[in-house]
TIVEXGU-131609 format. One line per 5 residues: number of its first residue (from 1); their letters; for each residue x, y, z of C-alpha. Coordinates in pm, whole numbers, plus 50000, padded with zeros to 5 digits. Each point is the difference from the previous one (the first is absolute). Example, Ala and Ser with C-alpha at 12.3 -4.5 7.8 and 13.67 -1.06 7.14 Angstrom:
1 = as = 51230,49550,50780  50137,50344,49934 $
END
This chain:
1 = xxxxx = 24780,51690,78347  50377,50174,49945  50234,49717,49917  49723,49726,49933  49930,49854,49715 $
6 = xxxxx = 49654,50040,49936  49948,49662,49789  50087,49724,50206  49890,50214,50318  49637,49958,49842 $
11 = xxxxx = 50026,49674,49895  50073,49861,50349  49715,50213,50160  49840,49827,49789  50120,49644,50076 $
16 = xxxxx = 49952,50103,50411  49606,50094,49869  49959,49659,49861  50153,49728,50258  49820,50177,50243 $
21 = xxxxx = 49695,50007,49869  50017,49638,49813  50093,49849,50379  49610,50185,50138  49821,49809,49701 $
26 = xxxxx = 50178,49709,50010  49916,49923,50394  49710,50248,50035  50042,50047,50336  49697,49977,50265 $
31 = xxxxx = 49998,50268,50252  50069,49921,50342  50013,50166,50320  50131,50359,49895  49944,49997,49644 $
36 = xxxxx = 49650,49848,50102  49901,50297,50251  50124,50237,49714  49783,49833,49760  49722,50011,50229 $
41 = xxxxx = 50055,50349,50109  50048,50108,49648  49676,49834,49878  49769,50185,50276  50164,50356,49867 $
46 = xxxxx = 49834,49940,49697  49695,49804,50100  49911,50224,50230  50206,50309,50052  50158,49886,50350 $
51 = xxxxx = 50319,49897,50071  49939,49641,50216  50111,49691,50012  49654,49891,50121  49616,50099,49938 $
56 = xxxxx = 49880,49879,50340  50010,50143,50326  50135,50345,50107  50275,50203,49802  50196,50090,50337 $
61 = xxxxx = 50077,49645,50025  50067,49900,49579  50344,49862,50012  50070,50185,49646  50162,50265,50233 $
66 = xxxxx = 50237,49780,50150  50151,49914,49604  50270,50231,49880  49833,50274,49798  49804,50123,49833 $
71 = xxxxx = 50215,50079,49672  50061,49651,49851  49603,49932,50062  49858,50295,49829  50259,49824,49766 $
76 = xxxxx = 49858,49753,49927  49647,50111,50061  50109,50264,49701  50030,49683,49825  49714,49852,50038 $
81 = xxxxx = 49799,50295,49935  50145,50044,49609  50084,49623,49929  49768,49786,50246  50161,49733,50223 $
86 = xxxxx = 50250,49890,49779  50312,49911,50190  50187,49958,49653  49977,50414,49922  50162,50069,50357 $
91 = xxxxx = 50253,49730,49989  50086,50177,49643  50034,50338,50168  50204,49887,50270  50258,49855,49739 $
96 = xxxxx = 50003,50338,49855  50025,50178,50296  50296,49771,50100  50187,50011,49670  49989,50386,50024 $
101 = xxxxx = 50112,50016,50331  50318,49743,49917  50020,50301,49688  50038,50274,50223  50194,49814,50236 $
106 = xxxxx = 50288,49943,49716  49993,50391,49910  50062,50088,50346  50298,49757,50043  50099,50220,49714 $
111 = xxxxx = 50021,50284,50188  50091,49859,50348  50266,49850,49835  50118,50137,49635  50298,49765,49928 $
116 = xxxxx = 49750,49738,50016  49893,50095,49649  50415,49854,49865  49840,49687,49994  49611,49981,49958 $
121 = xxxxx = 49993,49612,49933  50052,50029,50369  49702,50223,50052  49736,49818,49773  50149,49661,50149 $
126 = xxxxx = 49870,50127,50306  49655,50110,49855  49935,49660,49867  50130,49862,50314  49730,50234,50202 $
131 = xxxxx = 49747,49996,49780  49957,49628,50041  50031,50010,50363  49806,49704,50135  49892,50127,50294 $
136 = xxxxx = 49853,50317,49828  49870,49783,49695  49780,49800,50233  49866,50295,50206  49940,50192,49624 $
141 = xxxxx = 49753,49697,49945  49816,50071,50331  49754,50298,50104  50320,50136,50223  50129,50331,50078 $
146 = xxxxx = 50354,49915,49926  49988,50159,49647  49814,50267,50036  50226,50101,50278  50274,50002,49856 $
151 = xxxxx = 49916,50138,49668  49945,50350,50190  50232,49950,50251  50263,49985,49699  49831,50273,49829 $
156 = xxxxx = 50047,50235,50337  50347,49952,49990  49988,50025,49582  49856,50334,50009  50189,50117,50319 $
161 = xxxxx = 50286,49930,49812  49907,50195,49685  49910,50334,50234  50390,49996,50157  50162,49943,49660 $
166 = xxxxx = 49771,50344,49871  50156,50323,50121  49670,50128,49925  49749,49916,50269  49658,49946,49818 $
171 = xxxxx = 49687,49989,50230  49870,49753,49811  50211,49730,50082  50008,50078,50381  49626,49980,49999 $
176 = xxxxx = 50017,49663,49777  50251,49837,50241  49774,50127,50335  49679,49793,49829  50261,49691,49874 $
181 = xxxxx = 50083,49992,50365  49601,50081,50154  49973,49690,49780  50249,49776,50085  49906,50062,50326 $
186 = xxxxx = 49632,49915,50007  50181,49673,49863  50170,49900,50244  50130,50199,50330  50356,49982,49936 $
191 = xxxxx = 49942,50271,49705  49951,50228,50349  50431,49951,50008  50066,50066,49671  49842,50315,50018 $
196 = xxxxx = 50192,50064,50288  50321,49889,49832  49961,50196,49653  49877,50317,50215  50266,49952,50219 $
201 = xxxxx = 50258,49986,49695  49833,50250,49816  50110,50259,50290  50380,49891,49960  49972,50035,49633 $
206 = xxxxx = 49886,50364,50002  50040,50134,50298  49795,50330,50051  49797,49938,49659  49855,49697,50149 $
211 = xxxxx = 49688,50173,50189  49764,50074,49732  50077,49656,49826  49959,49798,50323  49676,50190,50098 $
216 = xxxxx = 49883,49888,49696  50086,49660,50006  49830,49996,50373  49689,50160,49861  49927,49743,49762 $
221 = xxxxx = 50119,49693,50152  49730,50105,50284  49748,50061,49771  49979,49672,49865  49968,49849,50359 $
226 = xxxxx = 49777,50238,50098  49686,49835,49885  50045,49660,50111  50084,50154,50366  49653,50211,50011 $
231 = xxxxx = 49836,49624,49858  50203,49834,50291  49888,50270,50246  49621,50029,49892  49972,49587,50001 $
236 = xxxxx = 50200,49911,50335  50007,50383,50167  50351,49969,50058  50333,50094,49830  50119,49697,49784 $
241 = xxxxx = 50260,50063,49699  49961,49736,49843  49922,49695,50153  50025,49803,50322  50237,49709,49873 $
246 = xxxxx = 50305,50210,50151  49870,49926,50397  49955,49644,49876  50365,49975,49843  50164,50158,50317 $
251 = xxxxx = 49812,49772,50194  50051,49706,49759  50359,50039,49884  50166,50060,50336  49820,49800,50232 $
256 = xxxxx = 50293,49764,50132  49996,49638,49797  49842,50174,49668  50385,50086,49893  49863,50301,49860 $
261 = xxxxx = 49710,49820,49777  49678,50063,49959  49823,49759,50195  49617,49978,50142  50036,49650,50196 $
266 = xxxxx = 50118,50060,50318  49781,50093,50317  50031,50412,50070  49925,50043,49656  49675,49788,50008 $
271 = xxxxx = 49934,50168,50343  50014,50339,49884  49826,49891,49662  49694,49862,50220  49980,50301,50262 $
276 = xxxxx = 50026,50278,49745  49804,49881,49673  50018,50353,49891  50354,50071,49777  50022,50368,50087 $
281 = xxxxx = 50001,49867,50425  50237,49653,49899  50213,50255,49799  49998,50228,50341  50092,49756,50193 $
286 = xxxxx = 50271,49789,49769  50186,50328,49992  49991,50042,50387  50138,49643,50058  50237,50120,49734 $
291 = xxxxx = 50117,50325,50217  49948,49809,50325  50220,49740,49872  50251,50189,49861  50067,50170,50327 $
296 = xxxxx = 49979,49765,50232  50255,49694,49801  50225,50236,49730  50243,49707,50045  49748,49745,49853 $
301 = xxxxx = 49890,50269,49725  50335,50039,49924  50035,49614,49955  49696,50007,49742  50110,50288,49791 $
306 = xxxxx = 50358,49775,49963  49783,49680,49929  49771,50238,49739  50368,50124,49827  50087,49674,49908 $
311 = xxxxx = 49735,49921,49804  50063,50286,49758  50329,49769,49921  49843,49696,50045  50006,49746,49714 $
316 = xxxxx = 49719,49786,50153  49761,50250,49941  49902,49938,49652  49623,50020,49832  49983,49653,49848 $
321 = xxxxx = 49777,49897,50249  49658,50112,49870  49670,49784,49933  50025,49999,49602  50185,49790,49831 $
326 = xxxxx = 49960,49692,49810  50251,49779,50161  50306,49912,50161  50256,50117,49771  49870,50371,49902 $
331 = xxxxx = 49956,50027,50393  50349,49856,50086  50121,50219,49718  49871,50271,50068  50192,49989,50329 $
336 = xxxxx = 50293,49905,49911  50015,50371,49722  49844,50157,50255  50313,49914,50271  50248,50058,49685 $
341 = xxxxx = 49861,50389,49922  49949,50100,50364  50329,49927,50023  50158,50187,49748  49818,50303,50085 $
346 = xxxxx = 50026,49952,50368  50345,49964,49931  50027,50281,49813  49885,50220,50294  50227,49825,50259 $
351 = xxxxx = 50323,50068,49777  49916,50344,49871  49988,50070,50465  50282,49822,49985  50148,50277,49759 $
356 = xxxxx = 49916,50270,50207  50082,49882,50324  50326,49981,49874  50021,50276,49814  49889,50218,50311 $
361 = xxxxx = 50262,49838,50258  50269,50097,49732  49903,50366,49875  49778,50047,50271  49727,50115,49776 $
366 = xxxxx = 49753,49930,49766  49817,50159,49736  49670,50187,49952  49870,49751,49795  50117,49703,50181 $
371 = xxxxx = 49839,50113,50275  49670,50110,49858  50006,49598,49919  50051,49875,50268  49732,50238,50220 $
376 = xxxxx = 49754,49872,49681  50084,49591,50150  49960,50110,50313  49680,50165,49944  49855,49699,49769 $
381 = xxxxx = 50134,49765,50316  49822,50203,50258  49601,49854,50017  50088,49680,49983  50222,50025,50280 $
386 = xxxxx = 49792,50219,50191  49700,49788,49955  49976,49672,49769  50226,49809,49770  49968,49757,49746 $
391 = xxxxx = 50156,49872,49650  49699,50240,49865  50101,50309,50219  50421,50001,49913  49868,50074,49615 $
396 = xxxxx = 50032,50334,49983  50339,50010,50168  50122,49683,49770  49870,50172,49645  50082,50308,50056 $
401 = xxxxx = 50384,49837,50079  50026,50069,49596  50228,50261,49982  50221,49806,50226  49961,49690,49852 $
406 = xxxxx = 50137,50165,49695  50277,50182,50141  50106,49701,50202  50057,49810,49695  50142,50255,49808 $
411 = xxxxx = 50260,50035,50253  50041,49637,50015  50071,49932,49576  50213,50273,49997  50230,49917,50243 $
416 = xxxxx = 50266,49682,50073  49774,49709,50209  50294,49991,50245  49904,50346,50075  49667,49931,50127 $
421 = xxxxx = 50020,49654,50090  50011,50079,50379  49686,50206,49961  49820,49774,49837  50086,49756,50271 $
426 = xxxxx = 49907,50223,50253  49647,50035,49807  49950,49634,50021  50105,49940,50387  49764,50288,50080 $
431 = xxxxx = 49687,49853,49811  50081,49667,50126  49966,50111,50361  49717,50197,49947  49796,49751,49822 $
436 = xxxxx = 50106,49714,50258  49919,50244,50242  49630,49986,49834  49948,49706,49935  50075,49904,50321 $
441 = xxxxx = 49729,50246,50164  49743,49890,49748  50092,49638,49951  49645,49904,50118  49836,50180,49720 $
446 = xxxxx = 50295,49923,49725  49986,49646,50080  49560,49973,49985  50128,50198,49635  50209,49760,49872 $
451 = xxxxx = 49766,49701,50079  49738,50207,49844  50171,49979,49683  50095,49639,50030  49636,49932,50049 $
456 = xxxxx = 49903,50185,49722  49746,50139,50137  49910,50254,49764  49667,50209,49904  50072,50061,49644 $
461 = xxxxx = 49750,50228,49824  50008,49939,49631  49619,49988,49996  49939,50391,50177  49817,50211,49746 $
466 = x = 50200,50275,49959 $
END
């Protein structure tokens, strides 16, 4: 914490703790569709030792395998197992977990960028302003894997961090960050990049001394996989990582007319769904069309992956549109902050490009660091566009925007407006088209949105026992 004040840095931790857990008691959200199979899964672990989403019929064919997993189930299982099913006690974790990761998020702007500690009103503006992030707020009231996520994804990076700054290599920490990333991981796929990514860095950093430290880091991050692959293997008799929902996101998310959305409704899905009930065989086959597809029309992949960019940028991908809320006006609102803080961080991101666009076109270099950030938004842009995108799926890649978001307006304040004015306009024309863009390949779905909300059709859950 060099340069912070310790105080106030506390105090709004603690402010992030409490909005975010107030907002999960106050609507006491019912699980649905994810956060229902998690539940589910998560209450067979500890009813009966197996991880299913169902009791009946054959394993080979539970769909808990086609869920993203297993970390944030044993999770919550975990959960239930030392507090009972009380939704409350994990909704108060994840508000922890998040206000620690928007913690370690601040010291590492600290180091990414130093000068940012001249002015640290700027820097615990930006907490608050993070730490009451709407989107995150309402998936911190949910049994979701946002969270969780990105509490270790942070703390990779956190403790990465901490073993270039020592000249002294301690074994210790290379064997910590290897299990921090076996975790992540078993979390969510994309933690497979990151590893990638930090090993990848690690070898620039040090150079010859990277071996031992790397090995290690390989060696545990495989031995906390390792036992779900031999339970994989021993229940379906095949190789499977970690689940079979990648095959149905290829399939899903770049079948032409999805614009890179997950989405069940349309006929080879329902084809492929029917013919091979088994997940391992759909996931087989979802990844063939995949390859198949990719070969045979890299013109009309090509046209996906664009369609997929823009909704990183997009502002009509917001998360007011959820089942919960009492009305009208905390829906509508919702929205409408939701659109407002996208857009500051998205902005954020598309000016601090900006920067080094031009910055490389007139030295005709950029930094180490610069570029270690931007490989790090590549890599956090990389499954969605691969596979499936949604407001949900751009989180990582929009909170972990922090650093930038800081700089960005550090750099802004300090400077003349006339000196930036152009950029900013840039940033504006190049959200605009993206989210027009957007909107106009999902207006079918945005527009059955918006009436939901002026139907108020809602499925508030003030009465869940929690």
């Amino acid at each position: 914490m060099r340069g912070l004040n310790k105080k106030p840095f506390l105090i709004i931790l603690g402010l992030i703790i409490a909005v975010n857990f107030l907002y999960a008691i106050t609507y006491k959200i019912i699980p649905r569709v994810d956060a229902e199979a998690y539940d589910e899964i998560a209450t067979n672990i500890v009813n009966t030792g197996e991880y299913r989403a169902t009791l009946t019929g054959p394993v080979e064919l539970d769909g808990s395998i086609t869920r993203i997993g297993p970390g944030y189930e044993y999770f919550v299982a975990g959960h239930f197992l030392f507090f009972g099913r009380h939704l409350w006690v994990i909704w108060l974790t994840q508000a922890l977990l998040y206000a620690l990761t928007i913690g370690m998020l601040a010291i590492l702007t600290t180091r990414l960028f130093p000068s940012t500690t001249n002015n640290l009103k700027i820097l615990y503006g930006v907490m608050l302003f993070f730490g009451i992030f709407i989107d995150m707020i309402q998936l911190n009231g949910m049994l979701m894997t946002e969270s969780l996520f990105l509490f270790f994804l942070t703390l990779s990076f956190f403790v990465w961090a901490k073993i270039i700054e020592n000249k002294k290599q301690n074994i210790f920490w290379w064997i910590l960050l290897g299990t921090i990333l076996g975790t992540l991981t078993l979390i969510r796929p994309t933690g497979l990049i990151i590893f990638i990514l930090l090993s990848t860095a690690s070898i620039y950093k040090l150079r010859k001394k990277a071996l031992l430290p790397i090995l290690l880091v390989t060696i545990f991050f495989l031995g906390i996989q390792t036992p779900w692959v031999i339970r994989n293997y021993k229940v379906f008799n095949q190789f499977v990582f970690h689940s079979t929902a990648d095959g149905m996101n290829f399939l899903s998310g770049n079948y032409p007319g999805n614009h890179g959305e997950f989405n069940s409704d349309f006929p080879l899905f329902q084809e492929m769904k029917e013919k091979y009930p088994a997940p391992t065989e759909f996931n087989k086959q979802a990844k063939a069309w995949y390859k198949d597809f990719v070969l045979s029309h890299p013109l009309q992949v090509l046209k996906i992956k664009v369609e997929k960019l823009t909704i990183f940028f997009s502002l009509a991908k917001t998360s007011g549109f959820w089942f919960h809320y009492f009305g009208k006006i905390d829906q509508g609102t919702t929205i409408l902050i939701s659109i407002f803080q996208n857009g500051v961080i998205i902005g954020a991101q598309v000016f601090f490009w900006i920067i080094l666009i031009k910055k490389y076109f007139k030295d005709k270099k950029i930094n180490s660091r610069e570029v270690f950030i931007l490989f790090t938004t590549f890599a956090l842009m990389a499954t969605p566009i691969l596979t499936v995108i949604a407001s949900r799926h751009r989180l990582p890649f929009v909170v972990m925007s922090f650093p930038i978001v800081v700089f960005v307006l550090s750099l802004i304040l300090q400077k003349p407006w006339k000196e930036n004015f152009k950029r900013v306009i840039l940033v504006i024309v190049i959200i605009g088209i993206a989210t027009t863009i957007d909107t106009y390949l999902q207006f079918g779905k945005l527009k059955e949105r918006i009436e939901r909300v002026k139907s108020a059709k809602i499925e508030n859950s003030r009465d869940l026992n929690v």
